[in-house]
C-alpha positions in Angstrom: 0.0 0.0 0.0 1.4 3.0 -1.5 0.8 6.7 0.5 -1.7 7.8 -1.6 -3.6 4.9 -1.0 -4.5 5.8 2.1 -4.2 9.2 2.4 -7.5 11.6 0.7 -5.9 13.6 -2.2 -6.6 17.4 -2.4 -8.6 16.8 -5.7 -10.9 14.2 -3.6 -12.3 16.8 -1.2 -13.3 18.5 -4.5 -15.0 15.4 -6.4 -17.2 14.7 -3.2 -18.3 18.2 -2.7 -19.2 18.1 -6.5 -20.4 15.1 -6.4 -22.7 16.4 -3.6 -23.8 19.4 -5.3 -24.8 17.6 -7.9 -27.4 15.5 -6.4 -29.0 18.8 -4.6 -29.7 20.1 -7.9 -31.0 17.1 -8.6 -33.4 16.8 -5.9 -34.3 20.4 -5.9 -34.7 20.2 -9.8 -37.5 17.0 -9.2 -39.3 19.1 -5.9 -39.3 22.1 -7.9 -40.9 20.3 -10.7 -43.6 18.8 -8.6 -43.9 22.5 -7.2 -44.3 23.9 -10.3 -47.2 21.0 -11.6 -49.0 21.5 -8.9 -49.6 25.3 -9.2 -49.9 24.7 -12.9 -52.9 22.1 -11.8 -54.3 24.5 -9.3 -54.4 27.5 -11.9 -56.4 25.3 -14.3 -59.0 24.2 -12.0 -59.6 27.9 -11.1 -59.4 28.7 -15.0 -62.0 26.0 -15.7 -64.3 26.8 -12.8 -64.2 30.4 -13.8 -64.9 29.7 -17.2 -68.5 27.5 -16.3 -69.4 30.1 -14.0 -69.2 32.7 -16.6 -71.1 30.3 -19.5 -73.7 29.4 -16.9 -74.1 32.8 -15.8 -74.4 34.2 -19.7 
């Protein structure tokens, strides 16, 4: 077993914290989509209900 081996490299530190980044942009990419569809579900239903109460009331 050579010293590198056993000892973390200074390029490590860096891989992991990418590494870590990368998968809280991923997470926050998925929530924010679910975020976003849910408002987009919300605005239609008040869109649609809107929209009969102005045909029913014409």
């Amino acid at each position: 077993m050579t010293p590198s081996q056993t000892t973390p490299q200074p390029g490590d530190r860096l891989v992991a914290a990418i590494e870590t980044q990368t998968v809280a942009i991923e997470r926050a990419m998925v929530k924010a989509f679910w975020i976003q569809l849910a408002g987009l579900t919300v605005i239609i239903s008040v869109a649609m209900t809107a929209f009969v109460v102005v045909v029913k009331a014409g």
